[in-house]
N, C-alpha and C positions, 0 to 999 in steps of 0.2 A: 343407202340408209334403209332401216328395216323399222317401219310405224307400226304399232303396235295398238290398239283397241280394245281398254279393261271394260267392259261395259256388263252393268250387272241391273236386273230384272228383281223390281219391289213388289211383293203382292202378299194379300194377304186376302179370304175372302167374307163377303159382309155377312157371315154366319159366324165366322171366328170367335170361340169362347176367349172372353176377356185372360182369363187367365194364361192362356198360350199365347196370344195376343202379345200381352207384356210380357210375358218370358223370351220372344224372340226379342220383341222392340229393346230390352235388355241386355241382351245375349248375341245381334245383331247389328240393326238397324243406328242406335248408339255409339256403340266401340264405334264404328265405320266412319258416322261422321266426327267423331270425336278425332279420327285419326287424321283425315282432312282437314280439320281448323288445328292440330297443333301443327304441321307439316304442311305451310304454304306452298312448296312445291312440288304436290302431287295433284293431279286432278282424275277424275274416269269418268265415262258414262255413264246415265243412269235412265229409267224408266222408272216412274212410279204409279202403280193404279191407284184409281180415285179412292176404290171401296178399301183402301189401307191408308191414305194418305185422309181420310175425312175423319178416322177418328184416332190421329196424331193430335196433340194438345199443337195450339198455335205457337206455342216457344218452340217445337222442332220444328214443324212447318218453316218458323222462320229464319233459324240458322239452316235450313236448307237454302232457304231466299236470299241469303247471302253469298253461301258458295255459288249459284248460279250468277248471280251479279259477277262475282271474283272471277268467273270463267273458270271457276275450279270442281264446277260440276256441268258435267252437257246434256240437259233433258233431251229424252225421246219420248215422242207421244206412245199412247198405246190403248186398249179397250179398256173403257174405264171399269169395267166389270169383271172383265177377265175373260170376256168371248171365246169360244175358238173361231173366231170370224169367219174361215174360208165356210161352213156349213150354216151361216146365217145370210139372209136379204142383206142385199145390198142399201139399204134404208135402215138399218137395223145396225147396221159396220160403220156408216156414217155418224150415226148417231151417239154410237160406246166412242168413238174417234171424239167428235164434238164433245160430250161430254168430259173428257180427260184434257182435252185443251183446253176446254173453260176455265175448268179447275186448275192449269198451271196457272192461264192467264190472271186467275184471282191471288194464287196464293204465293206464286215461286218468279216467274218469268215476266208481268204486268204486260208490254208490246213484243216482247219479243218473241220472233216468226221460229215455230218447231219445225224443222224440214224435214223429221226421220219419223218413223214408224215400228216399232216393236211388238208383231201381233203374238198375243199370249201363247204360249211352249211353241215359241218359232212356226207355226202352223199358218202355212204358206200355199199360195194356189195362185196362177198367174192373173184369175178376177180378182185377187186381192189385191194385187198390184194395180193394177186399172182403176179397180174403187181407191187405194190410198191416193193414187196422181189426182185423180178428178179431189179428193177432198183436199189437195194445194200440197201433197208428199211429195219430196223429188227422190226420195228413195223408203225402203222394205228391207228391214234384217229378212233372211233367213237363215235356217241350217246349211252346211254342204253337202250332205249326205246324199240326199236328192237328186240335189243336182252332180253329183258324182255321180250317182245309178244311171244316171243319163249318156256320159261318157267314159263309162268304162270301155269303149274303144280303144281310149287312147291312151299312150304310156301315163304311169302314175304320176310324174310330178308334172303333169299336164292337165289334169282331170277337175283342180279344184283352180279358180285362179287365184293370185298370186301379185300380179299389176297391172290387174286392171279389174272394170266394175260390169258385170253383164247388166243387158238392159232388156225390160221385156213391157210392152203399152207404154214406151215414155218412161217408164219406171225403173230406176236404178235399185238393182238388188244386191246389199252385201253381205256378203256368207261369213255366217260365225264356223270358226273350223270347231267342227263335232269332234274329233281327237285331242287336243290339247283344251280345250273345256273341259269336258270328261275327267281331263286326267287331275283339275282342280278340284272338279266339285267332287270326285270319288278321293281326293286326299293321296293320289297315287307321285307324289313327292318327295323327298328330304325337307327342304325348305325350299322358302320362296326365292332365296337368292340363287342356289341350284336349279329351280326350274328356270329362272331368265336364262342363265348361259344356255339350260339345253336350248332352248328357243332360238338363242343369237346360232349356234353351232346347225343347228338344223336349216335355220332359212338362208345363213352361207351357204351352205352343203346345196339348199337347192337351185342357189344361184348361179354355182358354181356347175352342176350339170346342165341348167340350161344354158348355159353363158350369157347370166344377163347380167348384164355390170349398172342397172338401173336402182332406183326404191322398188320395194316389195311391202307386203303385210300382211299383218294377220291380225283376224278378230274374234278375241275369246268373251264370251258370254254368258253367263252364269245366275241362277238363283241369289240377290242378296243375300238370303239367311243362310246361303252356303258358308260363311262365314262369319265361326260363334256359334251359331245354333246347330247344323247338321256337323260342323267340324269344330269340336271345341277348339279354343284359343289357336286358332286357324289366322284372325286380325292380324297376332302378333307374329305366330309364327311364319304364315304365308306371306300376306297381303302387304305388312310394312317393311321385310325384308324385297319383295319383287319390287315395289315401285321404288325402294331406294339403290336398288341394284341399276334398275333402267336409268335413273335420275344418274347416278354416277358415272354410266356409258355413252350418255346419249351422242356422241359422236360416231356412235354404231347402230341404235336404235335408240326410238321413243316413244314416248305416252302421245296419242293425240286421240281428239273426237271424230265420231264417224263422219260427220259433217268434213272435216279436211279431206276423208281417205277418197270421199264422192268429187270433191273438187279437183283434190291432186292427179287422180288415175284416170286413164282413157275408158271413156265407155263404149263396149263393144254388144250388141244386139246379139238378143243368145235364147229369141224364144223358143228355139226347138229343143233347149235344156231347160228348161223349164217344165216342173214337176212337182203334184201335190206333197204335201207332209210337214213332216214337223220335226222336232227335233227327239220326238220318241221313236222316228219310223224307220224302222230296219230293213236291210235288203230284201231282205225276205220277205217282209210287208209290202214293197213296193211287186216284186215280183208275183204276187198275191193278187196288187190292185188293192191295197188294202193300202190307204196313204193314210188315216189319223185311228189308228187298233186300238188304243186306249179311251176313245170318245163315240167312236161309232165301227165299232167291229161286225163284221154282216154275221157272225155266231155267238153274239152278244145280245141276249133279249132286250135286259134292259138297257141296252145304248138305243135298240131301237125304239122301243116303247118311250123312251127320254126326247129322243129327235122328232120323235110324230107328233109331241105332247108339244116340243117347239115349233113345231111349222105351224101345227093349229092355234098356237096361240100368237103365232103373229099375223094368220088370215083373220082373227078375231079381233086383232088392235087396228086395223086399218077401218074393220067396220065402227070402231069406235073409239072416239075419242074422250075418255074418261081419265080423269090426270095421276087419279090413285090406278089406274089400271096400264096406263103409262111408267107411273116409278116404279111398278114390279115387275117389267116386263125389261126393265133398264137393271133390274138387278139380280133377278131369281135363274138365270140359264149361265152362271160361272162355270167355268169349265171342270169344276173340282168332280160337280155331282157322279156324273159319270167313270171320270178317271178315279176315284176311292173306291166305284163300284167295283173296275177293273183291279185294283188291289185288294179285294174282298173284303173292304171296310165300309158294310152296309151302312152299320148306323151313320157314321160320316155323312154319306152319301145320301142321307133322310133327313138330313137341315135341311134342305132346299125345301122340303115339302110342306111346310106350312104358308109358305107363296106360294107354293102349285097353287095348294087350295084356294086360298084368296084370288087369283087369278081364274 
C-alpha cells in the first residue's frame, strides 16, 4: 500500500489588507472547505496560523470545528505568527507554538492532543526539533531537500526515505517530497486524476528497484491558496479530481494524516542527516552555508539589519514585562517582512514597521 499525505499550509499575515484578505478567503479558503463538507469522503491535513484564522468570522471557524470532529480534517500545530522559528529563542518558538494551540483548543479541537508541528516555509533546524519534543511534539514536518543534500552518497532512490521516519532529539521528522509539491503548486499537471496515477506509477517503480514489497509514502505539502487563488479553478480541476481518484483506488493507495504515517513506519535515528533549511533552500545554498537565503542572506543588508532589530528586541522583553509590549513582539517579526524584501517588494515589506516603531 502506498499512504499518501495532502496536507496544506493556512496563512495569512496580520498586516493583510482586508481586501486581499477576502479575495483569497473567496477564491480559496471557501471552495476548499466547501469541497469537504459536500464530499464526506475525503479528508487532508491542515495547519492554520492564528494571525488568519483570528479574523475568520466564527461561522468558518466553526464549519472547520466540524470537520475536525468528523476526522475529516487533521490539524497541525504551528507559529501562531508565522515565525521562521529556527532564528528565534527558544522561549520565543514555545510561545508562537503555545499560542496556536490555545487557539485550536478554543475554537476547532477543545481536548484534543496536536502531536505534529508545521514550522512556517518548512524551515527547519535540528534545535527545532528539541524545542517542538520538549513543548509535547512527537514529530516536525520538514522539506527533503536538505536532508537529501546530506546523502547524496547514496544511490537516488535511497537519499529521501520512503518507509520509514528519521528521528533526531526524540523527535520524529517527516519529509514533505520538495518534487511532487512543486509540481502542484507550479500547476505543472493535466489534471488531478493524471497526477494520482503518475504518483501510484512512480512509488511502484520505486518499490520495484528496491525490492520492497512493504507500505511506502509520500507527503506532499502546499500553500492553501495554492488552490483558487495562485491557480485559478485549480479546487475543481486539481484537488477534487485527485482525492476522488485516490478514493476509487484505494486498494493501491490512500489519504491518511501524518499522525498514521508516525505511527505506522519504523523510526530510524538519522541525526547526522540532519540539516538547516527550508523548503526555499537550494543546493546551492546549502553548499553556500546559507540554509534560510530568503530571510537572512549574509549579502542581504536588510535581512541583517531585520535579525539585529529581532534579537534586540527580545533581550528587551525579557527585561520587561509590559503586556502591550508582549502582544507585539507575539506579532510584528512574521516571516513576510523579510522574504517581500527578497522579492523587491519594499513597500510590502514596510507593514511591519509601524510595530517596529511601537516596540
Amino acid at each position: 500500500m502506498i499512504y499518501i499525505t495532502l496536507h496544506l499550509h493556512a496563512y495569512q499575515p496580520p498586516t493583510q489588507d482586508k481586501n486581499i484578505f477576502e479575495k483569497i478567503h473567496d477564491e480559496s479558503y471557501e471552495p476548499i472547505i466547501n469541497l469537504l463538507e459536500k464530499n464526506p469522503e475525503f479528508s487532508l491535513s491542515l495547519d492554520i496560523a492564528k494571525s488568519l484564522a483570528e479574523r475568520w468570522p466564527t461561522e468558518f471557524t466553526g464549519r472547520i470545528a466540524r470537520l475536525c470532529r468528523d476526522n475529516r480534517i487533521y490539524l497541525v500545530n504551528t507559529s501562531a505568527y508565522h515565525y521562521l522559528l529556527p532564528l528565534f529563542g527558544e522561549q520565543t518558538i514555545l510561545r508562537q507554538m503555545k499560542l496556536n494551540q490555545d487557539f485550536y483548543r478554543e475554537n476547532f479541537t477543545q481536548d484534543k492532543q496536536i502531536r505534529g508541528v508545521f514550522p512556517p516555509e518548512l524551515a527547519f533546524s535540528p534545535r527545532l526539533a528539541a524545542i517542538a519534543k520538549k513543548a509535547g511534539a512527537l514529530w516536525i514536518m520538514a522539506d527533503d531537500e536538505p536532508f537529501i543534500y546530506k546523502r547524496l552518497h547514496l544511490p537516488e532512490v535511497q537519499r529521501a526515505p520512503r518507509n520509514w521516519i528519521p528521528i533526531t532529539y526524540g523527535c520524529g521528522v517527516v519529509l514533505r517530497s520538495r518534487f511532487w509539491s512543486n509540481r502542484i503548486s507550479r500547476g505543472q499537471y493535466e489534471n488531478g486524476q493524471s497526477f494520482a496515477h503518475e504518483i501510484l506509477i512512480e512509488q511502484e517503480k520505486w518499490q520495484k528497484v528496491c525490492n520492497n514489497t512493504g507500505d511506502g509514502y509520500l507527503i506532499l505539502a502546499i500553500d492553501m491558496e495554492t488552490f483558487g487563488h495562485h491557480l485559478k479553478n485549480s479546487v475543481e480541476s486539481f484537488l477534487l479530481p485527485f482525492l476522488s481518484e485516490i478514493k476509487l483506488t484505494e486498494s493501491r493507495y490512500k489519504i491518511v494524516p501524518l499522525d498514521f504515517l508516525f505511527n505506522h513506519f519504523k523510526k530510524i535515528p538519522a541525526a547526522e542527516y540532519m540539516q538547516e533549511g527550508s523548503w526555499s533552500t537550494s543546493q546551492e545554498d546549502l553548499k553556500q552555508k546559507i540554509s534560510f537565503p530568503l530571510w537572512l542572506h549574509p549579502k542581504n543588508e536588510f535581512h541583517k539589519l531585520w535579525y539585529n532589530f529581532v534579537c534586540r528586541a527580545g533581550i528587551a522583553s525579557e527585561e520587561n514585562q509590559d503586556q502591550e509590549l508582549t502582544d507585539l513582539l507575539d506579532r510584528a517579526f512574521y516571516s513576510c517582512t523579510p522574504w517581500q524584501y527578497s522579492q523587491g517588494n519594499k513597500e510590502v515589506a514596510s507593514w511591519c514597521l509601524p510595530m517596529f516603531e511601537k516596540i
